[in-house]
C-alpha positions in Angstrom: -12.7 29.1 6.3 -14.2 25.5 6.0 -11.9 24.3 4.1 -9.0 25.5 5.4 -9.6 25.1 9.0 -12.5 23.8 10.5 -12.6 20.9 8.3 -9.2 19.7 9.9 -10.3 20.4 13.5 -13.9 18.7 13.1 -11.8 15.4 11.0 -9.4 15.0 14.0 -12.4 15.3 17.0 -14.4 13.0 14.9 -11.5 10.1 13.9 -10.4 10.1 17.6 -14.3 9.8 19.3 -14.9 7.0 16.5 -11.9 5.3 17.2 -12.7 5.3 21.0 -16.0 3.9 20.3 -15.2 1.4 17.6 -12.2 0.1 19.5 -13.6 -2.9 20.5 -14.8 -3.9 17.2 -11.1 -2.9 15.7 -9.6 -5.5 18.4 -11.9 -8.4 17.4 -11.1 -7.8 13.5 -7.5 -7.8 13.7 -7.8 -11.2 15.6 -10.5 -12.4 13.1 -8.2 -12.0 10.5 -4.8 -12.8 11.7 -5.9 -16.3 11.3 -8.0 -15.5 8.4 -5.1 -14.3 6.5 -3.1 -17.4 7.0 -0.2 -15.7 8.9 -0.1 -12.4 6.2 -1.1 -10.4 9.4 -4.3 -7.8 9.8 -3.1 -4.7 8.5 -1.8 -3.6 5.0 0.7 -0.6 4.9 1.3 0.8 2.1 2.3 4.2 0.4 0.2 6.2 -1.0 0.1 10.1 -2.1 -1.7 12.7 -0.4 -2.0 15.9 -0.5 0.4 17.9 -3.0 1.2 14.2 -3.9 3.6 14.0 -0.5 3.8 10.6 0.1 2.4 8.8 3.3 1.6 5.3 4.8 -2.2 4.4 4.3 -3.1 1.8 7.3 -6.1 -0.5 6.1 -7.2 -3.5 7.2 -5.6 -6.8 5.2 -8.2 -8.7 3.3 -6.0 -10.4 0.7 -3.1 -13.7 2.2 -0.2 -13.4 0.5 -0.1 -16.6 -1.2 1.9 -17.0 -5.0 1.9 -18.9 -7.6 5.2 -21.4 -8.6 7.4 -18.4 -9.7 6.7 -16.7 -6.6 4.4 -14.2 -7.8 1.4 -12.9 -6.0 -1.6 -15.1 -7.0 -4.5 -12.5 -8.5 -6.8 -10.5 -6.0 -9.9 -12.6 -6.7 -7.8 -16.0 -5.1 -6.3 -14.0 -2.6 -9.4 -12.1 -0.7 -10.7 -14.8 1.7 -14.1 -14.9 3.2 -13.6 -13.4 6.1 -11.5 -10.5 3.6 -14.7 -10.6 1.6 -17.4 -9.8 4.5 -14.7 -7.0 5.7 -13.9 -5.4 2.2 -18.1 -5.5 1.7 -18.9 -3.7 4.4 -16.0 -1.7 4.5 -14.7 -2.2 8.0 -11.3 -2.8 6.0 -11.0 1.2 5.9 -11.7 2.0 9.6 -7.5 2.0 10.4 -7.5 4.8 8.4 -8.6 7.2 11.3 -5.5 7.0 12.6 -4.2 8.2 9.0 -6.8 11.4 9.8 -5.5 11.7 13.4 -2.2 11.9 11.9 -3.2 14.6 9.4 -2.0 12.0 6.3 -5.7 12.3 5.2 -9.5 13.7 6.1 -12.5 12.0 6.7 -13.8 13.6 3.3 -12.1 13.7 -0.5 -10.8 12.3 -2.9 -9.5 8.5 -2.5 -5.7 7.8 -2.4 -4.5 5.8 -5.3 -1.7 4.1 -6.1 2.0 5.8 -5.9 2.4 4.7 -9.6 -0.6 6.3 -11.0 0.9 9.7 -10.7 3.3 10.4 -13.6 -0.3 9.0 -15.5 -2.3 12.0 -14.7 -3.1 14.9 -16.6 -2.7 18.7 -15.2 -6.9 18.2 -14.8 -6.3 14.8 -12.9 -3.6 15.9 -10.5 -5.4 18.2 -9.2 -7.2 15.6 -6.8 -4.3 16.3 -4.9 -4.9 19.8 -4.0 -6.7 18.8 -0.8 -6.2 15.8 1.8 -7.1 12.4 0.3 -10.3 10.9 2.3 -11.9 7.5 3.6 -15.0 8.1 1.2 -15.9 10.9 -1.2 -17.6 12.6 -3.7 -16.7 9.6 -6.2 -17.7 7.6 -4.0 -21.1 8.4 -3.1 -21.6 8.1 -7.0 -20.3 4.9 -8.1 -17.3 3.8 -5.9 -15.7 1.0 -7.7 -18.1 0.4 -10.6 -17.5 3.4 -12.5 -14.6 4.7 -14.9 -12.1 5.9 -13.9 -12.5 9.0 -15.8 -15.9 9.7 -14.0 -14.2 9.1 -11.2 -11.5 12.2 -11.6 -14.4 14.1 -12.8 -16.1 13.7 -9.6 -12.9 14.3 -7.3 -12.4 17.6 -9.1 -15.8 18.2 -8.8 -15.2 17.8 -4.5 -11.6 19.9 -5.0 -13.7 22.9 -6.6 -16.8 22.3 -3.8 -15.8 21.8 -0.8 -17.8 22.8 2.2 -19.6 21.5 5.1 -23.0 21.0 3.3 -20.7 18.8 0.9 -19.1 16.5 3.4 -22.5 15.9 5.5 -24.1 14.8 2.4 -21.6 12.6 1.7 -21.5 11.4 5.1 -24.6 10.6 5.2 -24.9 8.9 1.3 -21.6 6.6 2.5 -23.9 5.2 5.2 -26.6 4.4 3.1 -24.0 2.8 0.5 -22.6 0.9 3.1 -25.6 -0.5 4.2 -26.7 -1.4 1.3 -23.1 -2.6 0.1 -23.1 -1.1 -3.2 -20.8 -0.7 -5.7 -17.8 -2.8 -4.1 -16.4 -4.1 -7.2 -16.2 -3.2 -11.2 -18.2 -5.9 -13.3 -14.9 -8.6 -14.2 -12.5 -7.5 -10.8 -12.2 -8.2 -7.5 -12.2 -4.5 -6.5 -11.6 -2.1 -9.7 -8.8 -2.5 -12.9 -5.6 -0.7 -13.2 -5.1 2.6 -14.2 -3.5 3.0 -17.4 -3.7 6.8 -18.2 -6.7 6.1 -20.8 -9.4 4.2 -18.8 
């Protein structure tokens, strides 16, 4: 019952009374980094999969300019993320756009992260099934390593979340993301600016 209905009635309550109350941080962010970003703009759109892999626009704040090398290709991540970027990716205020994703019904406030369009002809039957419930701003995987684990720990512990879901769940990891948060762990793998590329064997 959970799972298949209160947990979408509680995630759209919840993303529109935080986004009420966090408006006026939201405004002063997107100004902070329009001129951080050296004209690349605050927000970064970009499509993602959800659930049963239906594609949908995740809305993040940008932390990255969109400067390029000679050949005019993008420069790596760790010259593009500016200070300002760096604060906002560490104490992940960059996510907080993604309420309106939730609002929207694209994702929830709880499950598995939504990666990269190109990752899914990579995933085996096991993987894909990350994809079996909404895509969230934190998670299980989350709450147990973010960015500085593998990633196949990481689909172990989003299958994990697709097989347990519950309200017990999501509180706990509500309440582990805070302390993550505060504490800003896990941001980056050892060697990236936020975590390598999925290749199908990592």
């Amino acid at each position: 019952m959970y799972k298949n209905f209160f947990k979408r009635i509680l995630d759209f309550i919840i993303s529109l009374l935080a986004l009420i109350c966090l408006s006026p941080i939201l405004l002063v962010v997107t100004i902070w980094l329009h001129f951080a970003n050296k004209g690349a703009g605050a927000f970064f759109l970009q499509e993602r999969p959800g659930k049963d892999a239906e594609i949908f626009k995740i809305i993040k704040f940008k932390t990255m300019t969109d400067e390029r090398d000679t050949d005019g290709n993008l420069l790596p991540d760790a010259q593009r993320l500016t200070k300002v970027g760096k604060f906002v990716r560490s104490t992940s205020i960059d996510e907080l756009p993604q309420l309106i994703n939730v609002l929207k019904g694209d994702m929830a406030l709880i499950g598995p992260r939504p990666l990269l369009v190109q990752y899914l002809p990579l995933y085996s039957a096991e993987q894909a099934r990350r994809h079996d419930v909404r895509p969230g701003i934190t998670g299980w995987a989350q709450c147990h390593g973010r960015n500085a684990i593998s990633w196949t720990e990481k689909f172990k512990l989003d299958i994990w979340y697709v097989d347990h879901v519950s309200l017990k769940t999501d509180i706990n990891i509500i309440f582990t993301t805070i302390k993550k948060v505060i504490k800003r762990d896990d941001i980056s793998q050892v060697g990236n600016a936020t975590m390598e590329v999925f290749n199908g064997q990592n």
